[in-house]
Backbone as CSV, one residue per row, in Angstrom:
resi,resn,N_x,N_y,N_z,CA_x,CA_y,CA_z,C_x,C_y,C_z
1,UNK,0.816,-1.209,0.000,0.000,0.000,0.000,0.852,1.262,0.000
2,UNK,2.109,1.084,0.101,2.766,2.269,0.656,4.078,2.340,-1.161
3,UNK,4.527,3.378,-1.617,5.716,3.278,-2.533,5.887,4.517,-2.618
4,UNK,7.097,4.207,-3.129,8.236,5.701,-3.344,7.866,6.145,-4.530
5,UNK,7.043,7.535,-4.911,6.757,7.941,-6.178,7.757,8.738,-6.776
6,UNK,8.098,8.781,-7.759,9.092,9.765,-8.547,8.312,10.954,-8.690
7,UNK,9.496,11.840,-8.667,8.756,13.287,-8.902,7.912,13.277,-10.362
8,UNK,7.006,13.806,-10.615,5.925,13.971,-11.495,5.451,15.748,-11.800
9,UNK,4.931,15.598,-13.133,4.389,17.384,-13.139,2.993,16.702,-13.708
10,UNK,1.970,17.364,-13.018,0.519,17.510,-13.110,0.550,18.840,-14.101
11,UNK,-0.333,18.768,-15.063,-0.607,19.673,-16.331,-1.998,19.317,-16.258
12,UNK,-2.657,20.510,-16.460,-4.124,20.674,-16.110,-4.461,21.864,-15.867
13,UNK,-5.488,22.418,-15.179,-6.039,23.481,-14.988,-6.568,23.182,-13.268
14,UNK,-6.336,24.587,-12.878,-7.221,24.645,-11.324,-8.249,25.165,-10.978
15,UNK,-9.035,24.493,-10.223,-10.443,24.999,-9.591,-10.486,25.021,-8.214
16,UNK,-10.990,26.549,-7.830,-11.395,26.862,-6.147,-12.622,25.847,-5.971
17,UNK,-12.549,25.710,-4.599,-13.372,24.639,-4.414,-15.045,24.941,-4.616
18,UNK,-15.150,26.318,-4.234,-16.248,27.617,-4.988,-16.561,26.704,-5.891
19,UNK,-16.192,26.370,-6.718,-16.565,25.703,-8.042,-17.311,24.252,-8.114
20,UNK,-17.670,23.816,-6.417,-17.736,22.595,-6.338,-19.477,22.597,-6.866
21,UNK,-20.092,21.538,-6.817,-21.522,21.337,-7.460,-22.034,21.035,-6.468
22,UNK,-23.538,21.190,-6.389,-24.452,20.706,-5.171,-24.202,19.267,-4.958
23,UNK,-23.768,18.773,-5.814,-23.488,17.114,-5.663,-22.164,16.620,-5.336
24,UNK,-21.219,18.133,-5.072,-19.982,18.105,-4.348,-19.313,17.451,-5.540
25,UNK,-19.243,17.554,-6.663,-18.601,17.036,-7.730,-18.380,18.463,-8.409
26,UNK,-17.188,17.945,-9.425,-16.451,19.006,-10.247,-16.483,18.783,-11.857
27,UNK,-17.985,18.125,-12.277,-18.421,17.725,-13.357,-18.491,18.832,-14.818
28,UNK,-18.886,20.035,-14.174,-18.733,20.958,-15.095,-17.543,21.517,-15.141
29,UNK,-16.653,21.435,-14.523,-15.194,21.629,-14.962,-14.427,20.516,-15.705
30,UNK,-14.700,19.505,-15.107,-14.166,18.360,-15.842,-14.456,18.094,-17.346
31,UNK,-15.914,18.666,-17.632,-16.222,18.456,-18.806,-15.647,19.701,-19.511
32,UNK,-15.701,20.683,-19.300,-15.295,22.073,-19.464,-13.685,21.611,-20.157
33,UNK,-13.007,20.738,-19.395,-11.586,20.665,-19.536,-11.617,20.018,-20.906
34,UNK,-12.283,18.894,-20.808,-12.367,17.769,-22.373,-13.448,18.218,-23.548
35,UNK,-13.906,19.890,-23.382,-13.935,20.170,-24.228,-12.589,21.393,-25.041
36,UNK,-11.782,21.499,-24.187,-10.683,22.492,-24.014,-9.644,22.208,-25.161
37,UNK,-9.855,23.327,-26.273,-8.802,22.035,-27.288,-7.203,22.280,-26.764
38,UNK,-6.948,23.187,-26.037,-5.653,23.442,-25.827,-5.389,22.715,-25.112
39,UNK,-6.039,21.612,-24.318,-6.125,20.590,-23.585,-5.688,18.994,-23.926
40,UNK,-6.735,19.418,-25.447,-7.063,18.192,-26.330,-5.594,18.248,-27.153
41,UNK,-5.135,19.443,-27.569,-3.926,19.540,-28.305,-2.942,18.558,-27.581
42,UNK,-2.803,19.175,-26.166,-1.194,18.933,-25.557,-1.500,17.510,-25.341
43,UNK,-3.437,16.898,-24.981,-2.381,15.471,-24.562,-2.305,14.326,-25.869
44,UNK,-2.859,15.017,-26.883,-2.279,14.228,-28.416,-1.160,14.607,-28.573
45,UNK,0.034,15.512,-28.511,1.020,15.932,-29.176,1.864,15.138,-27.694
46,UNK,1.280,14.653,-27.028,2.240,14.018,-25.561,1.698,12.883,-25.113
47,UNK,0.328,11.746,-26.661,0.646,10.832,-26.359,-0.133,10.398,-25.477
48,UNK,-1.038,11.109,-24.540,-1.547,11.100,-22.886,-3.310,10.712,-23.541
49,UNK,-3.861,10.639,-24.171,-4.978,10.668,-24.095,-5.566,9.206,-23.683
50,UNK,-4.922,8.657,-23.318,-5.422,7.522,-22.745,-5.383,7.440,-21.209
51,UNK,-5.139,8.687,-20.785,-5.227,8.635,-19.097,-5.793,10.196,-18.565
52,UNK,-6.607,9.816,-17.747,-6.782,11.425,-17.175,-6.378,11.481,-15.437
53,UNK,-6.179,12.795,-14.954,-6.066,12.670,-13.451,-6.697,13.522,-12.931
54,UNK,-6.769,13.581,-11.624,-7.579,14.754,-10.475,-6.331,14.994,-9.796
55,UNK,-5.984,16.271,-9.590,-5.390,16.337,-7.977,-6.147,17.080,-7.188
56,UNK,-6.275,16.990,-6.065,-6.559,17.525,-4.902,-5.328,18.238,-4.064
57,UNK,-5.278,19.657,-4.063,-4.244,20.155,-3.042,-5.006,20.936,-1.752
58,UNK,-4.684,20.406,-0.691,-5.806,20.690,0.839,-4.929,21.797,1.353
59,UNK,-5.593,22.733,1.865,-5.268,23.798,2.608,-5.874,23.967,4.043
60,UNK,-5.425,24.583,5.267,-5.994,24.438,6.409,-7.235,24.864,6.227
61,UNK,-8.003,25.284,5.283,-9.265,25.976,5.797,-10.113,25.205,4.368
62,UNK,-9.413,25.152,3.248,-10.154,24.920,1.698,-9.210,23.713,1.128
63,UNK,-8.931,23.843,-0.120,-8.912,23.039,-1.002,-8.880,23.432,-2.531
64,UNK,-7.778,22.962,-3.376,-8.040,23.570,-4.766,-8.104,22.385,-5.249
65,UNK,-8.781,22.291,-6.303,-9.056,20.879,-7.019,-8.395,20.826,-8.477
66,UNK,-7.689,20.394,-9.217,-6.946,20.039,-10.548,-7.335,19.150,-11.286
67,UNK,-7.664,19.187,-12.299,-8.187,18.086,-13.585,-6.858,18.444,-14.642
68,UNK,-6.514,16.995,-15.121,-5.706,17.152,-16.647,-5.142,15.473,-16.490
69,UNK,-3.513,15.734,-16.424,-3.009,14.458,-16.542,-1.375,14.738,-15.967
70,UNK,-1.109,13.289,-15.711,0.375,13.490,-15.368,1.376,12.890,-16.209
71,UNK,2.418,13.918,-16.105,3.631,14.186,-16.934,4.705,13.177,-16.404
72,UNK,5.578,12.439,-16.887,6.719,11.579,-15.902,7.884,12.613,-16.295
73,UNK,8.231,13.451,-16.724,9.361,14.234,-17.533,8.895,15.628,-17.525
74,UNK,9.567,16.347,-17.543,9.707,18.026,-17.845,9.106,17.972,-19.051
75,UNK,7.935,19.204,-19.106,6.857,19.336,-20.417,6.876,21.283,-20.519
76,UNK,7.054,21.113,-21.768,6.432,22.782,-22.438,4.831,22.820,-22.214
77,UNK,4.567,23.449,-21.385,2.952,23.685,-21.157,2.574,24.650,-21.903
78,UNK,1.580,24.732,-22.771,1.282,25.601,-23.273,0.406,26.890,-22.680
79,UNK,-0.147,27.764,-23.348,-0.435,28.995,-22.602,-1.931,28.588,-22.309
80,UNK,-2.949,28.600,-21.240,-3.954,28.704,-20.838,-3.954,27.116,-20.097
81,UNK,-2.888,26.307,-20.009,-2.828,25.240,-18.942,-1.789,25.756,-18.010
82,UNK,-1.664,24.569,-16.625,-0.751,24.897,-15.800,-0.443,24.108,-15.397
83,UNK,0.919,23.861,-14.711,1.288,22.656,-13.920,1.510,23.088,-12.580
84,UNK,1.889,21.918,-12.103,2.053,21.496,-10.652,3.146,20.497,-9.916
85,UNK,4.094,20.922,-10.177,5.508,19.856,-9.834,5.113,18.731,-9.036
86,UNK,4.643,17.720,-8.504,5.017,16.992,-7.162,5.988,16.395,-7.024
87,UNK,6.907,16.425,-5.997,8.522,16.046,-5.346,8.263,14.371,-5.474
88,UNK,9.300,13.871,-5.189,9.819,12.028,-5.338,8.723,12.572,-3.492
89,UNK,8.439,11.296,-3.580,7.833,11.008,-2.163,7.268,9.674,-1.876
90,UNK,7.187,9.640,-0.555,6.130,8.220,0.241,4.616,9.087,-0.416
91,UNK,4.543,7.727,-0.913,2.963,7.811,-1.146,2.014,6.373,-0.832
92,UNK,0.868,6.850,-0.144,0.089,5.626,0.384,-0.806,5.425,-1.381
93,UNK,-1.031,3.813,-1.427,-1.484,3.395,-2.675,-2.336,2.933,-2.643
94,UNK,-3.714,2.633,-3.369,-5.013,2.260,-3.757,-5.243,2.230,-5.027
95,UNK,-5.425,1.307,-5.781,-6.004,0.646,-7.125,-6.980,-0.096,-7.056
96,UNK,-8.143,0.598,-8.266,-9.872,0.704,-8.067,-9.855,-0.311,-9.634
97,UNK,-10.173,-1.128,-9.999,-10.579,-1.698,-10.986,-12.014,-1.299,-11.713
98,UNK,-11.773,-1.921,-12.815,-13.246,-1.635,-13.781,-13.777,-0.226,-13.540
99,UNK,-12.851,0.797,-13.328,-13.352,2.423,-13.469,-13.152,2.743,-15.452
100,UNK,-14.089,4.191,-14.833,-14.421,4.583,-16.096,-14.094,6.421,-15.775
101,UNK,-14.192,6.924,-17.031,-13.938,8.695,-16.985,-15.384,9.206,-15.640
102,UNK,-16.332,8.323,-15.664,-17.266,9.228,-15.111,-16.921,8.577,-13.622
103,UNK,-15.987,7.987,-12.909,-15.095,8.224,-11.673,-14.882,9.803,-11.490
104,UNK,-15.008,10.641,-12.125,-14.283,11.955,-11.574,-15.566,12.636,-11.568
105,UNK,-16.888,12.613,-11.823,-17.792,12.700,-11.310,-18.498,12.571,-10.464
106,UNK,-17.843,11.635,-9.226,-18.475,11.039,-8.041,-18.558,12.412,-7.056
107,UNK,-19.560,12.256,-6.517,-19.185,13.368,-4.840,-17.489,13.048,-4.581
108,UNK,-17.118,14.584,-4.697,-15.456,13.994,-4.276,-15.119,14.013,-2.256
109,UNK,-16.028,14.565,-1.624,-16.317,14.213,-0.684,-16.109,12.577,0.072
110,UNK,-17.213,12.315,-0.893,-17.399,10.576,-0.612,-15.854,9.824,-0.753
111,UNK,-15.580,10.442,-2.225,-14.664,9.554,-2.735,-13.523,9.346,-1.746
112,UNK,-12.915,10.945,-1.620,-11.703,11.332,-0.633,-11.828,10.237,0.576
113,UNK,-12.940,10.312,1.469,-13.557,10.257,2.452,-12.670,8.380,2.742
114,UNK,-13.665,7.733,1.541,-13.487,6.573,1.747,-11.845,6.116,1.227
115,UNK,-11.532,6.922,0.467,-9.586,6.337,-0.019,-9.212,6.421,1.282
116,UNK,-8.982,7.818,1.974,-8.552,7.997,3.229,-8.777,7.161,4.203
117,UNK,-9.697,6.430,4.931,-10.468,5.330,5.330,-9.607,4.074,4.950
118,UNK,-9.652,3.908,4.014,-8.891,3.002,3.135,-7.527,2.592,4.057
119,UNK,-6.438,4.216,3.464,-5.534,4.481,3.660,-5.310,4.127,5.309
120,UNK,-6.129,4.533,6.301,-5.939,4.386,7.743,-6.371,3.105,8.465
121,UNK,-6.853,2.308,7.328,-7.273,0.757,7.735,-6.072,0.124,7.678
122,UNK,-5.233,0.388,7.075,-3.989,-0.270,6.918,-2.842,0.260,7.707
123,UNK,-3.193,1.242,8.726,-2.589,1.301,9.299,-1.666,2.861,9.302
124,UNK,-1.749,3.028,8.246,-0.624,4.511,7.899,-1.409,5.608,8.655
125,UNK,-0.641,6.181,9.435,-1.064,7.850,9.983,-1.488,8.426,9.255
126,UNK,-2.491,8.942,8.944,-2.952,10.270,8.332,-3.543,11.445,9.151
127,UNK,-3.310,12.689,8.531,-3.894,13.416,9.208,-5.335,13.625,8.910
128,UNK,-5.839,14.143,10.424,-7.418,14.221,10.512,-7.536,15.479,9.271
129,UNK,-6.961,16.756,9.030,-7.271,17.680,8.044,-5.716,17.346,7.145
130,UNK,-5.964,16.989,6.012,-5.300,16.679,4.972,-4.419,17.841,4.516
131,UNK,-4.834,18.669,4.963,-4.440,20.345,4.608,-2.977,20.706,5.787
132,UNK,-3.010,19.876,6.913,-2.169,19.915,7.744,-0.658,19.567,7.455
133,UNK,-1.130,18.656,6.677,0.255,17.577,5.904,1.196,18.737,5.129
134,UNK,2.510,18.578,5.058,3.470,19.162,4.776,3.080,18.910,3.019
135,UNK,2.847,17.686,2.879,2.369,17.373,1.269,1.005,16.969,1.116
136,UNK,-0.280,17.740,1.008,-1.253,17.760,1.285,-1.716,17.031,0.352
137,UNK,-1.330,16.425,-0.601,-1.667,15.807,-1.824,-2.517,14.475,-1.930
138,UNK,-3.680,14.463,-3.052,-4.397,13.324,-3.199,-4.578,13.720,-4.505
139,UNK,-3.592,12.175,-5.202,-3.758,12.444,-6.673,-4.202,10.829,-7.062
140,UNK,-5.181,11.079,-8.220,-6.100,9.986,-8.945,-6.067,10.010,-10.518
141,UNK,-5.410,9.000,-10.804,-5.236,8.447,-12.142,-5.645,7.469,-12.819
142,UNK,-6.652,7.558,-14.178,-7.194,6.530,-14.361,-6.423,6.423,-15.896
143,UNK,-6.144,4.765,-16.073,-5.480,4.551,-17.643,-6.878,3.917,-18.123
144,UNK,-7.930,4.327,-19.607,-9.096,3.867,-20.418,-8.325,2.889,-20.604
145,UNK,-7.339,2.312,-20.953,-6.784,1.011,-21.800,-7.236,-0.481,-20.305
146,UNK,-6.522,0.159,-19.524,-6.832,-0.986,-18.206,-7.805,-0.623,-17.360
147,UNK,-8.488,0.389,-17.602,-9.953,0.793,-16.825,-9.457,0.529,-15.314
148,UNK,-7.796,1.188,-14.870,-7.344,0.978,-13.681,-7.125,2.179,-13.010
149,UNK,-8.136,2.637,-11.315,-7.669,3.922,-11.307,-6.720,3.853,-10.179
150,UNK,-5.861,4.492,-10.082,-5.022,4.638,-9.035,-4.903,5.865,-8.263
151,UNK,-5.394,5.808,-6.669,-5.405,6.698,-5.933,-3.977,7.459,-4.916
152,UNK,-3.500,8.199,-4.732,-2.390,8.545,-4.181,-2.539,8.945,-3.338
153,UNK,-2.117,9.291,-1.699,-1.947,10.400,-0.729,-0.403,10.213,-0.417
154,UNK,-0.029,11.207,-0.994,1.594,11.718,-0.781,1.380,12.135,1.069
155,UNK,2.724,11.212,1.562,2.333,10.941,3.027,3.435,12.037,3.191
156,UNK,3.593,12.563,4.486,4.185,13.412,5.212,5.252,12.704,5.616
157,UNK,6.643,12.657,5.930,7.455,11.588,6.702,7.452,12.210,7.876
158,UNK,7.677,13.506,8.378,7.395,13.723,9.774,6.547,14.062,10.461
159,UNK,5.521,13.056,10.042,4.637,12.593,10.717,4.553,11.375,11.569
């Protein structure tokens, strides 16, 4: 459950949590994004369209939410996307089978709720506000080819 992730750049776009839906989902952004051709450009010209991601970055009080995909290598982002470095780190692991794109539609509430859950059944410390963590991070990646999603919480070590 637990592995050493290599540093990674998240390319995507960000949303205040303001943006969330009565159903606590980020559906109209998400769709917003995959209609985005500057979106659609970079992840054909990089190859990526067979995977999408969420990040979640927690703050003591909020939360910004990220839709796009992740980079394994240094990328030219083009103008109206953005990235998001994340460092080599401990990261706690969860892999969801038979998912689909409309996974990033769920209440992300729920979703968070229960990975985390997950994550503390097995034992790993987490913090009660995610926002506390030195690396506040919860990142979710799904590949369409293996309909495999993989959940992340980049763990804190001094914790």
């Amino acid at each position: 459950m637990k592995k050493l992730q290599k540093k990674v750049t998240f390319v995507g776009r960000p949303f205040p949590d303001q943006l969330m839906d009565e159903q606590k989902t980020f559906t109209e952004s998400n769709m917003a994004m995959e209609q985005d051709q500057t979106f659609l450009n970079f992840i054909a010209q990089n190859n990526l369209n067979n995977t999408r991601s969420s990040l979640v970055v927690f703050g003591p009080e909020n939360f910004m939410y990220w839709y796009g995909v992740i980079v394994l290598n240094e990328v030219e982002v083009p103008k109206g996307l953005m990235k998001f470095v994340l460092s080599e780190a401990q990261v706690a692991i969860k892999e969801k089978e038979k998912q689909n794109i409309s996974f990033f539609s769920q209440p992300l509430n729920i979703v968070i709720s229960q990975f985390l859950a997950a994550v503390a059944d097995e034992g790993i410390k987490i913090y009660q506000n995610p926002g506390d963590s030195l690396t506040p991070y919860i990142v979710q990646t799904l590949n369409f080819d293996t309909k495999k999603l993989t959940q992340e919480l980049y763990l804190d070590d001094s914790y």
